[in-house]
C-alpha positions, 0 to 999 in steps of 0.5 A: 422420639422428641417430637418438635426435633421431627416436626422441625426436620419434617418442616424444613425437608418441605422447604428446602426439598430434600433430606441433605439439604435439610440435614445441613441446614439443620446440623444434622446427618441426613440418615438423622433426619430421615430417622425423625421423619419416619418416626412422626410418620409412624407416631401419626400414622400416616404417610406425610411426603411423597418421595420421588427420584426427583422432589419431595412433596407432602402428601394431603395429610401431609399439607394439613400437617405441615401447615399446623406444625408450621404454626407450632413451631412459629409460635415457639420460635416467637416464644423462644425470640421473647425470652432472648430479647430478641425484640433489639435493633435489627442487624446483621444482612437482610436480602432481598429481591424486588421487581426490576422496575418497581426497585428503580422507581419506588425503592430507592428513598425507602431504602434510605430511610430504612438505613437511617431507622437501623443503623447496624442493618446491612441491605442487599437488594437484587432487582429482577423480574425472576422470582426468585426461589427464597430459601434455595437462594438464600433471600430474606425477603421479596417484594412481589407485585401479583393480583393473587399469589400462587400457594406456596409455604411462603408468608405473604404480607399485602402491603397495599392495593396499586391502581392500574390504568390505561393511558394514552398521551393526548396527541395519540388521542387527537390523532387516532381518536379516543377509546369508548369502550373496551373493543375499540383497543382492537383497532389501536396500537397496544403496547405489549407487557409480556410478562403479564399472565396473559399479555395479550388479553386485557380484562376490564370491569363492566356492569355484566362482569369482566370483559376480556379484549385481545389487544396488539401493537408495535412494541412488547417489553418485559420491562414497563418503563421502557413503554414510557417515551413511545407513549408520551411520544404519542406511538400507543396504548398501553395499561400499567400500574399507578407507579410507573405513571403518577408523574406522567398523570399529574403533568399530562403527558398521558390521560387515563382513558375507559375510566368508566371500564377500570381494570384489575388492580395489583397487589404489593406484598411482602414474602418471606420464609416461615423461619424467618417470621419472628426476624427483627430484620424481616419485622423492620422491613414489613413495618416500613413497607406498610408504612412507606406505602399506605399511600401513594406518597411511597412512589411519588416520594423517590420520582419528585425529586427529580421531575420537576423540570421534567414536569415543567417541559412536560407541560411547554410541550402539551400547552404547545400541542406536541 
């Protein structure tokens, strides 16, 4: 038996979820690759997936397999990109998919920058809110915002920290009064992000642990900037990350209110495949990623260019009290 053969076949059953799925990725007969996976089941002793009419999953010993294997091979590949000198200008296509909402504020001058530092690079990038299944689908790459990620086999890169805040416009304030504390929002219009874990439950930290207040209002969307004109319109409350409103902060168009009961922050990551750890095209992206938003110049940057006549009508309208 060449174990690294099984060991690679094992791996990408796993990944991809079935036998023939992993034998043509892999050039390789399915009966090919089931012969090797039942070699290193026998060679190991022990049952390594679970085989069901439906999906494969790895059993426990398989898990713990997996996970050393994975690093065996990775190490190998690293290895194997050295000698090839595979350290050159990343080229090719990278594809990637990004939040809808975070891609169309904050992508756009990041992806500029990344197709003037590598020129032989081609991007395709998808911006929906769906996760995407990377490898059934063929991406490189995703950016993902979560305050934790599922496990998975998938590589995650934390990229940063992005800051969540309840605001309000000041004219909702004068004219509904201004939260104290965390139950107060019970009485308030609440805007609604449904594709929250929980969207109707916000949870705040308090100095006896988190607090929990189920929240309502007149307008639920799946997608954030849509919340943006009925707050500064003054219709509602709503908590959204740092990116959506720095703009909206700076000119005061909305004020941050229950500063001193914050909410959870979210995380930007970067997650990719195992098979593609050693990729110059994956590298290129992680290091302008960390780069591009290790602070908040990364989303700042791709809205400045256009806000400043906004910023300045912004500001006619608060001086005005409208």
């Amino acid at each position: 038996m060449d174990q690294i053969a099984a060991m690679r076949s094992f791996r990408k059953v796993l990944e991809l979820g079935s036998f023939s799925a992993a034998a043509r990725q892999l050039g390789l007969s399915k009966a090919a690759v089931s012969k090797q996976v039942s070699e290193l089941e026998a060679y190991l002793g022990a049952t390594l997936i679970h085989r069901t009419t439906r999906r494969l999953h790895p059993t426990d010993a398989g898990q713990a397999y997996l996970e050393s294997a994975a690093a065996v091979l990775d190490e190998l590949e690293a290895a194997d990109a050295a000698v090839r000198h595979l350290q050159s200008e990343p080229s090719g296509t990278l594809r990637i998919s990004v939040p809808n909402a975070f891609g169309q504020v904050c992508i756009s001058a990041m992806l500029a920058e990344l197709g003037k530092r590598h020129a032989k690079l081609t991007v395709s990038v998808e911006a929906t809110d769906r996760q995407v299944d990377l490898v059934e689908e063929g991406f490189d790459a995703a950016l993902r915002i979560r305050r934790s990620l599922p496990d998975s086999t998938l590589i995650a890169r934390r990229i940063r920290e992005i800051p969540v805040h309840i605001v309000a416009a000041p004219s909702y304030l004068k004219a509904r009064g201004t939260p104290q504390k965390p139950e107060d929002l019970t009485q308030h219009n609440c805007f609604i992000y449904t594709l929250s874990p929980r969207p109707f439950d916000w949870t705040f930290k308090t100095p006896n642990g988190q607090r929990n207040v189920k929240v309502r209002g007149s307008i639920h969307t799946n997608h954030g900037h849509l919340l943006l004109e009925p707050l500064r319109q003054g219709l509602g409350i709503a908590i959204l990350p740092d990116f959506h409103i720095s703009q909206d902060l700076e000119a005061g168009t909305l004020v941050p209110i229950l500063t001193k009961y914050p909410a959870d922050p979210v995380g930007l990551y970067v997650v990719y495949p195992p098979s593609r750890h050693s990729s110059p095209k994956i590298r290129a992206l992680v290091d302008l990623a960390t780069e591009w938003f290790a602070h908040d110049r990364g989303w700042q940057e791709t809205e400045l260019a256009a806000a400043p006549a906004r910023r300045s009508a912004a500001r006619a309208r608060v001086a005005h009290g409208e």
